[in-house]
N, C-alpha and C positions, 0 to 999 in steps of 0.2 A: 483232695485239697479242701480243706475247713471251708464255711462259707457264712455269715449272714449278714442280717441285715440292720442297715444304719439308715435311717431316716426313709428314704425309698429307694435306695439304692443295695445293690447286693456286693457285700466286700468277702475279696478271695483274702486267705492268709494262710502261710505256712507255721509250725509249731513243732515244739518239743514235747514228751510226754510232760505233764503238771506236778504230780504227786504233790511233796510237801515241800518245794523248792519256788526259791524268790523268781517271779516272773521279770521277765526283759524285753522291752518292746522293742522292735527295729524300728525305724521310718526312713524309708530308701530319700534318693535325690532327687534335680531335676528330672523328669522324664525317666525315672528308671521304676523297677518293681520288685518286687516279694525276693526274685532270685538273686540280687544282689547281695542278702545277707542268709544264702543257702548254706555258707561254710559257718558260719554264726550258727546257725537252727540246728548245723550237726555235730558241731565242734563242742558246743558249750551245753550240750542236751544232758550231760550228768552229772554237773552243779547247780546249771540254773534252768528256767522254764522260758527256755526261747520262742517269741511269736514278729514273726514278721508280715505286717498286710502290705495290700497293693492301695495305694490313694486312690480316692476315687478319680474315674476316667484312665487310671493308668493299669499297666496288665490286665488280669482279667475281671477287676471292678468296674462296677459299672458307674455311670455318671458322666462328668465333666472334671478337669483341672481346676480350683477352688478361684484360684488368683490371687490369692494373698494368703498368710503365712496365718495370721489372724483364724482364717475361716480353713486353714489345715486344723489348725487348731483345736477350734471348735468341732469340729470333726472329730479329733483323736481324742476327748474326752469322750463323746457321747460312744464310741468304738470302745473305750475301756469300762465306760460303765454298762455297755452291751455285755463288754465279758466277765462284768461282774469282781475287777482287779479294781482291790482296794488299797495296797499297798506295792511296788515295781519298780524297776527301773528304768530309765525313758532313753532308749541309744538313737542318735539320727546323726546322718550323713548327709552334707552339705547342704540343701533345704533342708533336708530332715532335720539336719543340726538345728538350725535357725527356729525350726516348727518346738523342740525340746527346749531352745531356751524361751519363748514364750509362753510352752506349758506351764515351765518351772517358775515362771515368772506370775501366772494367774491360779495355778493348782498347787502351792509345793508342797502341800501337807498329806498326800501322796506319794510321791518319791520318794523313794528311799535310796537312789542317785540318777547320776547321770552321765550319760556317754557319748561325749562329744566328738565324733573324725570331720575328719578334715571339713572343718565349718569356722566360720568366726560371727562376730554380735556383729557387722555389717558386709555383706555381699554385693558389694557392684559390679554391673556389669557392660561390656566394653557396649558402647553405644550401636557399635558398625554389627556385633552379633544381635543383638534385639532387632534392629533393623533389618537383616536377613533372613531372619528364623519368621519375621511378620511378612515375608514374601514368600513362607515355602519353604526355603532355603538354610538348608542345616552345612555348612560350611564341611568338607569332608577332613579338614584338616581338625574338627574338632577334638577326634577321637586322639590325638597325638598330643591333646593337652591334658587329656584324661588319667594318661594313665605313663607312670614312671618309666628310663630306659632299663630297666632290667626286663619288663613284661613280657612273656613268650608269647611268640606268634598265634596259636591257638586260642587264650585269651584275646588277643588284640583282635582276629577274625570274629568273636566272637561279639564284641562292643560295638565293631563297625556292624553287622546284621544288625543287630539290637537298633543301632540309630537310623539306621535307613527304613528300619521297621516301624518307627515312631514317628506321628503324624508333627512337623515343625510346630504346629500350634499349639502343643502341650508343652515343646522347651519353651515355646518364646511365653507363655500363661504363665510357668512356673518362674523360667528366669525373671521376667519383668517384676512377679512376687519378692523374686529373692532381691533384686536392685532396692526395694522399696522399704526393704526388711533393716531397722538400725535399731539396735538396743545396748548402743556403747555406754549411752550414758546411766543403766539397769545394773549392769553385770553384779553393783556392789548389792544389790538389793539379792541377790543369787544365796543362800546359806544351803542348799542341797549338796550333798559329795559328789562331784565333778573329776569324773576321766577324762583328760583331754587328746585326743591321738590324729598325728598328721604324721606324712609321709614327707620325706627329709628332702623329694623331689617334684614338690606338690606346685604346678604350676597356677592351679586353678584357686586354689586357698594359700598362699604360701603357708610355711611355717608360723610366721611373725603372727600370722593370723592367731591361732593356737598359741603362741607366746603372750599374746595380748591379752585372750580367755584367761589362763592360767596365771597371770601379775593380776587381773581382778577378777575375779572368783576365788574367794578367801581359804573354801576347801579343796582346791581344784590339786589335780596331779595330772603332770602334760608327759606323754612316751611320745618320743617323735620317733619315727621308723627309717632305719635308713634305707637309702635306696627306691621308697615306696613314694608314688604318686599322688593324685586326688584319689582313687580308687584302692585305698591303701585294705581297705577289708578284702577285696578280691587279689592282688597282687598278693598280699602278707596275711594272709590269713592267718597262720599258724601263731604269727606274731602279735598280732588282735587280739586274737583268742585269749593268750598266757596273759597281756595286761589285763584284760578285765579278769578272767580268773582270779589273777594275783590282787588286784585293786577289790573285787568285794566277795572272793568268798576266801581266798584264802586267810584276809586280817580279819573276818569275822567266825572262824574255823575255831 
């Protein structure tokens, strides 16, 4: 697994081989990491030049939880001019999303799109979970909002290890980020090509959320997934995969 370094910290990331193909940055969610967008790294590795890292403090990065969306941010610049990516496309899920539109909002003469799942330009969040997650407490029913009723058991076992794995003070750091995260009133200011993708069963971002992106973001194109939840890249991968294919390599083929 890839590895360097950003400021003082050592960041892990997964990749694609490069050759002569448009790079894609992943940026996972709250409290999640690199393996989130492993169907991504391997699905889309023969159009484009897939790289997903771990944020700092999360997987196997080192650091702290940033706390705000801003100093992701800032982070995920100085990581792309670490890897020396001058031109890309910027994918993030639900923080992530939030973290891509204020890239695109202070870099965008870089992007060359963007891909936005199940995220919207404001994330609030319900009061009673920040308030649990700052006691420890990761509520066990949270994994049943995560992720759609089609999901098979093996995934589902799999999200529940992942959370009970992860320390509450990195959801309730990143959540309290995303509560504070509002750039509804930006979106117009957005000219980058904008994918938008949510899952038709997404309790955590509804749809509306994604409908709202896609009415202001003037180049945006919204695939809503049916069946798929907040964790619409791991439920429907294959379904991810084909829109961004079709959205930036196919109409530029």
């Amino acid at each position: 697994m890839p590895q360097i370094s950003v400021g003082q910290n050592r960041v892990f990331y997964i990749c694609g081989k490069s050759g002569a193909k448009t790079p894609i940055v992943f940026i996972h969610g709250s409290g999640g990491g690199h393996h989130h967008w492993i169907y991504q790294v391997r699905g889309l590795a023969d159009t484009l030049y897939p790289i997903a890292p771990d944020l700092p403090g999360h997987g196997r990065s080192t650091g702290q939880a940033l706390g705000s969306i801003e100093s992701y941010s800032d982070w995920l610049k100085s990581f792309i001019d670490r890897l020396g990516l001058r031109q890309f496309i910027l994918g993030g899920h639900s923080m992530g999303g939030a973290i891509a539109l204020d890239y695109a909002l202070r870099w965008p003469n870089s992007l060359k799109g963007l891909v936005l799942i199940g995220t919207g330009a404001r994330l609030r969040v319900l009061p009673e979970l920040l308030d649990k997650l700052a006691k420890g407490i990761v509520p066990p029913e949270f994994v049943n909002y995560m992720y759609g009723p089609e999901t098979g058991e093996t995934l589902l076992d799999r999200a529940r290890s992942e959370i009970s794995s992860t320390n509450p003070s990195i959801f309730h750091s990143d959540l309290s980020a995303c509560n504070r995260f509002d750039v509804i009133g930006r979106l117009g200011e957005i000219r980058v090509r904008a994918l938008i993708i949510c899952g038709s069963k997404d309790l955590l971002t509804p749809p509306k959320y994604s409908r709202f992106l896609h009415d202001q973001i003037g180049a945006g194109t919204l695939v809503e997934i049916e069946g798929a939840g907040h964790m619409v890249m791991l439920e429907k991968s294959d379904a991810v995969n084909q829109a961004i294919d079709s959205h930036f390599c196919e109409q530029s083929s």
